[in-house]
N, C-alpha and C positions, 0 to 999 in steps of 0.2 A: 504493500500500500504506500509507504513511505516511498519508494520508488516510481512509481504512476505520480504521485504527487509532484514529483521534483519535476519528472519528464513534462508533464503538462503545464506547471510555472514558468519550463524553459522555453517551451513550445512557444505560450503564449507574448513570454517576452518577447520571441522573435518575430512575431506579429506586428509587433509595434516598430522597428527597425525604421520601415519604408516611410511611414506616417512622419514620425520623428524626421528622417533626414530631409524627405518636402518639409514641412514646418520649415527646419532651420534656413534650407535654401529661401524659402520667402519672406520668412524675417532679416535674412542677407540683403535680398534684395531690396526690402521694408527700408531697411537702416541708410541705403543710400538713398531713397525717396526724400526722405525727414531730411538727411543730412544736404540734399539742394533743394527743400525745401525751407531748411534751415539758413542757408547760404542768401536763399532769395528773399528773406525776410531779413536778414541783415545788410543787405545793398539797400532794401526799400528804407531800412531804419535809417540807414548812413543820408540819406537822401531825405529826413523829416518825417518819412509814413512808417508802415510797418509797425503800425501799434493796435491790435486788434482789441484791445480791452476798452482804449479808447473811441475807436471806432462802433462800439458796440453799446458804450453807452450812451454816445450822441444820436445813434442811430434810435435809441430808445427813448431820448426825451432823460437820460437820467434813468440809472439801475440802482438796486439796493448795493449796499456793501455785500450782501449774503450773495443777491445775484453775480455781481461781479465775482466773486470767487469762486462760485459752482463755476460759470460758465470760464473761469480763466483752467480750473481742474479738467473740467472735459477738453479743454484743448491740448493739454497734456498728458492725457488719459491713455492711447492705443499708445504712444511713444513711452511711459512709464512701465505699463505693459509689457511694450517689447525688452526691454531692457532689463526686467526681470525674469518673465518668461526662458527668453536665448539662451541665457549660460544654465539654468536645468534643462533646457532639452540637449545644452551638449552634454553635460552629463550623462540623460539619456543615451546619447546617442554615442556616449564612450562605451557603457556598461555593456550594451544592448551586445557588441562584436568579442566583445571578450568571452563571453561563454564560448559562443563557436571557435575563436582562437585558442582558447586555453585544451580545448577537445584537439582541434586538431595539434597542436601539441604534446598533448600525451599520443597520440595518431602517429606525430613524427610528419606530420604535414606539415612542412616548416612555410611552403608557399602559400598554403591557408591562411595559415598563422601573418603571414606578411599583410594578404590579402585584407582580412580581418580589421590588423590591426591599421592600416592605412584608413580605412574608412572610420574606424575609431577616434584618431587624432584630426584628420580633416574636418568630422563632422565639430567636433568641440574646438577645433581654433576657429572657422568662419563660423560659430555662434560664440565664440568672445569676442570677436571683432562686430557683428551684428551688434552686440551687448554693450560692447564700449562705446561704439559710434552714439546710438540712440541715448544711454549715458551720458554721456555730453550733451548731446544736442535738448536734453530735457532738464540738463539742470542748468545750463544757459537759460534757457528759456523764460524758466523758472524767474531769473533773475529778472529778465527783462519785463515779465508780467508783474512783479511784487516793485518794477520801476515805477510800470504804468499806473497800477494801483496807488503808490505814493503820489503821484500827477493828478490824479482823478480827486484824490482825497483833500490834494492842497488846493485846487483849483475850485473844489466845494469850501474853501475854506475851514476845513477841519483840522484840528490838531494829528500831528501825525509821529504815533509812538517810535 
């Protein structure tokens, strides 16, 4: 019994394999979105615009503080996301090839073993670099939003902690 059990836990890991490395691949590809997206929101700043918290309260006639913060949160929301998400799916996506690796090792399949473990280290560096890039690009962000919100708040004339 103890044996079916293993085999079926392993089985099932390797289920998850293929799932896991698409993910990482389009949080890779994610991370360069955000980051010229990010790029192009920092030429609009350099140039006056590129302030969407402002933009969004003019466009309302004036937002709560409460609103102002949900809506500055969801625009940092999928990019926080990613950034945490990426580096456990590389994880994932280390652990997932080493069963098969470590089998074909004691096999004496040493090109398994190669095979395995390349898809291993692949999948978990281009999900630390997914990870690091969105990283950045959200806690800049960050900054630039808790600017605008300082702007918004002095421009209402409010004290500002």
């Amino acid at each position: 019994m103890n044996h079916a059990l293993e085999s079926t836990m392993y089985d099932v890991a390797q289920l998850f394999l293929l799932p896991t490395l698409a993910l990482i691949a389009l949080l890779f590809l994610y991370a360069f979105w955000a980051l010229g997206e990010f790029l192009t929101l920092a030429w609009q700043r350099r140039r006056g615009g590129g302030r969407p918290l402002l933009a969004a309260d003019r466009a309302a006639g004036g937002l709560s503080d409460d609103a102002l913060d949900l809506h500055a949160h969801r625009m940092l929301e999928t990019q926080r996301i990613a950034s945490r998400v990426t580096p456990m799916l590389g994880l994932v996506a280390t652990m997932i090839p080493m069963g098969p690796a470590l089998k074909s090792l004691s096999d004496g399949n040493l090109a398994q073993v190669s095979q395995n473990l390349t898809v291993a280290f692949s999948a978990v560096i281009l999900a630390l670099i997914a990870a690091s890039i969105t990283f950045w690009v959200v806690n800049v962000r960050r900054r630039w939003l808790a600017e605008e919100l300082v702007e918004i708040a002095a421009a209402r004339g409010k004290a500002v902690a």
